[in-house]
C-alpha positions as CSV (number, residue, x, y, z in Angstrom):
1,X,10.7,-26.8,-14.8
2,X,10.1,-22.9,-14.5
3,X,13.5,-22.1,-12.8
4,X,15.3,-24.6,-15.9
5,X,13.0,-22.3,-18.3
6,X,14.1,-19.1,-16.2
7,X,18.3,-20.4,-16.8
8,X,17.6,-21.0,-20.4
9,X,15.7,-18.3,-20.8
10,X,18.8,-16.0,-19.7
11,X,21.6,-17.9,-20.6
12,X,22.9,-18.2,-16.9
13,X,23.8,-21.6,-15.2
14,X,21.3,-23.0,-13.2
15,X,22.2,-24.1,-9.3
16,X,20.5,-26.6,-7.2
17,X,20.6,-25.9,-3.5
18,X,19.9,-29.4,-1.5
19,X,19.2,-28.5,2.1
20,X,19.2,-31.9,2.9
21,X,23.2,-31.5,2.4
22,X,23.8,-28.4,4.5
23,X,23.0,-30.4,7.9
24,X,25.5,-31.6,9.0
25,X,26.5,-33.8,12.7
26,X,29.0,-31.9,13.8
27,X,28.2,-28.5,15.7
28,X,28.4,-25.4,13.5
29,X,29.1,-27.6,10.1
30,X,25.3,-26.8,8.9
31,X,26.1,-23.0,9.0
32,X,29.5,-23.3,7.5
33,X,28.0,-25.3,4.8
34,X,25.5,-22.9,4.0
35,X,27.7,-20.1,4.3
36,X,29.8,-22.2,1.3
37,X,27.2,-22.9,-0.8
38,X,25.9,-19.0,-1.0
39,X,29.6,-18.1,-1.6
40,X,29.4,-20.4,-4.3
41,X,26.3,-19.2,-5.5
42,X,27.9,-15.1,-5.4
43,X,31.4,-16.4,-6.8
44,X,29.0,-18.2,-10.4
45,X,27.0,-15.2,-10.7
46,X,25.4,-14.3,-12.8
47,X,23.1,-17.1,-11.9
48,X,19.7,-18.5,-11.1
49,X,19.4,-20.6,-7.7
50,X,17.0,-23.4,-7.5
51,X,15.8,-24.5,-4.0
52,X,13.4,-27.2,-4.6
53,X,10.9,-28.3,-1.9
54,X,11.6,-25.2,0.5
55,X,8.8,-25.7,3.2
56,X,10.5,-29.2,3.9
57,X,14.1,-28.3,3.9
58,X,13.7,-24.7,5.8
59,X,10.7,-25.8,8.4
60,X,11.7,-23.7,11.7
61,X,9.8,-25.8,14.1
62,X,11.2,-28.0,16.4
63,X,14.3,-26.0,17.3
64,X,14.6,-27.7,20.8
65,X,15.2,-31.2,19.3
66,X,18.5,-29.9,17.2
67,X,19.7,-27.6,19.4
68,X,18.4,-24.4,17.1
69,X,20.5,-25.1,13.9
70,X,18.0,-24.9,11.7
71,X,16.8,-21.7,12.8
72,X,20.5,-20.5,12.7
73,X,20.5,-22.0,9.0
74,X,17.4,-20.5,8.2
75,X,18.4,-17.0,9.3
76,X,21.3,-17.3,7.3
77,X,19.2,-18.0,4.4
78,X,17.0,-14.7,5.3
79,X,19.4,-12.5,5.9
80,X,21.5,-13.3,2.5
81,X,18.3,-13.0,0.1
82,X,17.5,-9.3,2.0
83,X,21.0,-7.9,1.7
84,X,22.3,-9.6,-1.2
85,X,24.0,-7.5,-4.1
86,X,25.6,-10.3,-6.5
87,X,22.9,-11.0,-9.2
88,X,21.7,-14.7,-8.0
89,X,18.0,-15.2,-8.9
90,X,16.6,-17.1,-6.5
91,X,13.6,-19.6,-7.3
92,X,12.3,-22.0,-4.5
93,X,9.4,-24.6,-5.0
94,X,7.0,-25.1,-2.3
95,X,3.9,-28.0,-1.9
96,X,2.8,-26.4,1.0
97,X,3.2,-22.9,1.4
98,X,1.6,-22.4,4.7
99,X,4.2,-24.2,6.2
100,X,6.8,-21.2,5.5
101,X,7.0,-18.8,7.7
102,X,5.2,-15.3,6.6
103,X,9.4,-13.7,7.6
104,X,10.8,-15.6,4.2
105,X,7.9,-14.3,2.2
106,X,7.2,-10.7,2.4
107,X,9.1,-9.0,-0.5
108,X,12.7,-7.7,-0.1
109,X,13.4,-11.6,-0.2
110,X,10.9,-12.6,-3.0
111,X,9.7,-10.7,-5.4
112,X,6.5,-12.3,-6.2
113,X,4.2,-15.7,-5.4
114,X,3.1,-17.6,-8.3
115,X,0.5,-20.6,-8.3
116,X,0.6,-23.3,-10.6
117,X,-2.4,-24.8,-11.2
118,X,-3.8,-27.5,-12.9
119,X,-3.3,-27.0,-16.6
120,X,-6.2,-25.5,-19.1
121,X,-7.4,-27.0,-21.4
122,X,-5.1,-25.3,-23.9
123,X,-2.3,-26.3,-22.0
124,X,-3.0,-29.9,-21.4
125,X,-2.8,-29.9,-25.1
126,X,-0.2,-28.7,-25.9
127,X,1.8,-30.7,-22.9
128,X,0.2,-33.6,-25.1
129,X,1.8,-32.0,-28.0
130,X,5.2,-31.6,-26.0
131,X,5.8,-34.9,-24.8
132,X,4.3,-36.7,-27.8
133,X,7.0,-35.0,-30.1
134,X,9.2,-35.6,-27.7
135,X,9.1,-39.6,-28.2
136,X,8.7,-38.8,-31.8
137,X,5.0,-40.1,-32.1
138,X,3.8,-38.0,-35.0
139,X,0.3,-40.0,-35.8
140,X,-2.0,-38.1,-33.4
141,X,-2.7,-34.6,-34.7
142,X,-6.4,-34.3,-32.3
143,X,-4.7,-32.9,-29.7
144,X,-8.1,-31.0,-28.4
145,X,-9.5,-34.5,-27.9
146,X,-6.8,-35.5,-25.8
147,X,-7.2,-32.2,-23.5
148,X,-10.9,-32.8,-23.3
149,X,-10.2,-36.7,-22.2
150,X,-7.9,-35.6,-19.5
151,X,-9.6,-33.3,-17.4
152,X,-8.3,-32.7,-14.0
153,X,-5.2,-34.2,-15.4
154,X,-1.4,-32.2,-14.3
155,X,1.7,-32.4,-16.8
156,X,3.6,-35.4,-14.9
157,X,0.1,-37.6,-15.2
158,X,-0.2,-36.7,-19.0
159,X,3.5,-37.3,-19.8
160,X,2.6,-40.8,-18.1
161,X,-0.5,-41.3,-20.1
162,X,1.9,-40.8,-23.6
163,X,4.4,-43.5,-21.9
164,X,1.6,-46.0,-20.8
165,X,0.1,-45.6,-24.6
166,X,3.6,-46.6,-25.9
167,X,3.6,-49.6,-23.6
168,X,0.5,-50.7,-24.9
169,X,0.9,-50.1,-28.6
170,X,3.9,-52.3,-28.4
171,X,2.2,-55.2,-26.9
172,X,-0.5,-54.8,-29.4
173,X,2.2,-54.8,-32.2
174,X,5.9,-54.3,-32.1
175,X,6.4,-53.7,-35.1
176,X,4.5,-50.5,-35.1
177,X,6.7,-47.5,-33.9
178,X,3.3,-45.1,-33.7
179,X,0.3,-45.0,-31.5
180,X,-3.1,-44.4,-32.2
181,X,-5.8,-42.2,-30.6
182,X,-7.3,-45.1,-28.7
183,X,-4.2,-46.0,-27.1
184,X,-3.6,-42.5,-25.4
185,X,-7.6,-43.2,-24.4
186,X,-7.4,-46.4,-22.3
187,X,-3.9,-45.3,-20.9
188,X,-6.1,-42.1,-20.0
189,X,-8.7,-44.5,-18.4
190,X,-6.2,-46.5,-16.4
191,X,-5.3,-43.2,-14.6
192,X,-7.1,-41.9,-11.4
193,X,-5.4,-38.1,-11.7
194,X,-4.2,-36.7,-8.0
195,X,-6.7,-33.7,-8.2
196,X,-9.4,-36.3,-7.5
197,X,-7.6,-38.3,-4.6
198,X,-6.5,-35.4,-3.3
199,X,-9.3,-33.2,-3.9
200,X,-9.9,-31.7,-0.5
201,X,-6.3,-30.3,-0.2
202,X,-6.1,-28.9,-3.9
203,X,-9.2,-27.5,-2.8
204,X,-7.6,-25.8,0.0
205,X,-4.4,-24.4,-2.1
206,X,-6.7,-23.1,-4.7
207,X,-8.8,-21.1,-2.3
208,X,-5.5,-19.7,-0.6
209,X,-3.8,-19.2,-3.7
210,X,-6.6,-17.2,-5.1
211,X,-6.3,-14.0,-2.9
212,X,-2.3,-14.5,-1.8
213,X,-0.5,-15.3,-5.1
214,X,-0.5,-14.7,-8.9
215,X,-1.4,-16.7,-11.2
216,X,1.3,-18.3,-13.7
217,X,-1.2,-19.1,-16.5
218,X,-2.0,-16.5,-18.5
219,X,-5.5,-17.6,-17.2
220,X,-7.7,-19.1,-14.6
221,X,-8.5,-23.0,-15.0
222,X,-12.0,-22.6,-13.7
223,X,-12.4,-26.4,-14.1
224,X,-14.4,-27.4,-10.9
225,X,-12.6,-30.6,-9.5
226,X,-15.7,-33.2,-9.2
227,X,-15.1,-36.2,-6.6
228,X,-16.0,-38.9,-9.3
229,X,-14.3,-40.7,-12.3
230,X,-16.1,-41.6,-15.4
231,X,-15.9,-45.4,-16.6
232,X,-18.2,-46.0,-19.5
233,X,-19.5,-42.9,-19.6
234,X,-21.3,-43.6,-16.1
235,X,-20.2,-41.5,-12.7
236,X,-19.0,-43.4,-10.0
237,X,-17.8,-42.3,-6.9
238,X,-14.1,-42.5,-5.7
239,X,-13.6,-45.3,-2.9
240,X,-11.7,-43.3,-0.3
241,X,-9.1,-45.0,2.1
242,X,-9.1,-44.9,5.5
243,X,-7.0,-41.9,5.6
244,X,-8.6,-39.8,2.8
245,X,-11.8,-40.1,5.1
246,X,-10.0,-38.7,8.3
247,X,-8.1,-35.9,6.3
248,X,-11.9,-35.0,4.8
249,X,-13.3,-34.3,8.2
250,X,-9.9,-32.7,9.3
């Protein structure tokens, strides 16, 4: 969403670079592919450059299983974003940024590390706002309720929540084209967010994040994750697989 905002922003088309695509079987077809696609990137520009999921595509490990063309690929990729004159914003995505190595981030290649975290309060309601204009329900106008009910909640889990409201409305009545407050509620209910099933590792990226990146809120969320869900008003404790247990201890 940010590098769509960026394009729209500044009227330049937007470019998707899948590394997934640049591999290729053959020897020395990955780095002519690569080669291609930032000639095509320098031949549209001015442009912005998306390259979505970067730690996965441009991991540098394992170099003696494909014969070092990734790394070849990847220092392609380096070398282009340091000496590069055509103007081609780059913007790359990342889950996991300890997986990149510290080469691709150091500035000269980008100019700054941002952290998005969990929405504010604020902004969960106006993502509430967003989406439920979006689907053209006008009915709900408490939208500071909504926030408050979703705490811990991203933007892809709320969106959700206003599509699971619509479901049930409709099987309440079909006729009715709006839903109500209480819809939005129970869909809200029905939805154990990531930040608590994952709590230990969002844990982790906020404590990096907080002394190696900026901030892109205009604020902190100082929202404490807590490890339980509330049903009924009463605090349970989340049952944890098998695997949530071993990644706690790891």
């Amino acid at each position: 969403m940010t590098a769509k905002c960026v394009a729209t922003e500044w009227k330049q088309p937007l470019l998707r670079l899948d590394i997934g695509k640049v591999f290729q079987a053959e020897v020395g077809s990955s780095e002519n592919n690569i080669r291609q696609a930032i000639a095509t990137a320098e031949a549209v520009a001015p442009c912005v450059l998306w390259i979505d999921e970067i730690e996965k595509g441009l991991s540098v490990g394992g170099g003696e299983k494909d014969g070092g063309t990734n790394s070849r690929v990847f220092s392609t990729i380096l070398t282009w974003m340091q000496e590069k004159t055509k103007p081609v914003f780059v913007v790359a995505t990342a889950n996991n940024i300890s997986d990149l190595p510290p080469e691709l981030l150091r500035k000269g290649r980008f100019d700054e590390i941002f952290f998005v975290d969990l929405p504010t309060t604020e902004e969960r309601a106006n993502i509430f706002k967003i989406h439920l204009g979006k689907y053209g329900q006008t009915s709900i106008t408490d939208f500071a309720c909504l926030a408050k009910e979703s705490k811990f909640f991203n933007g892809a889990e709320i969106e959700e929540c206003v599509k699971e409201a619509m479901f049930l409305s409709y099987v309440e009545n079909s006729d009715n084209k709006q839903i109500s407050l209480e819809h939005i509620k129970q869909a809200i209910k029905q939805i154990v967010p990531l930040s608590q099933t994952m709590k230990i590792k969002i844990d982790g990226l906020r404590e990096w994040a907080s002394t190696r990146a900026r901030l892109a809120s205009k604020k902190s969320n100082d929202e404490e994750i807590v490890d339980t869900v509330s049903t009924d008003n009463e605090q349970k404790p989340i049952k944890k697989t098998k695997r949530e247990k071993v990644e706690d201890i790891f």
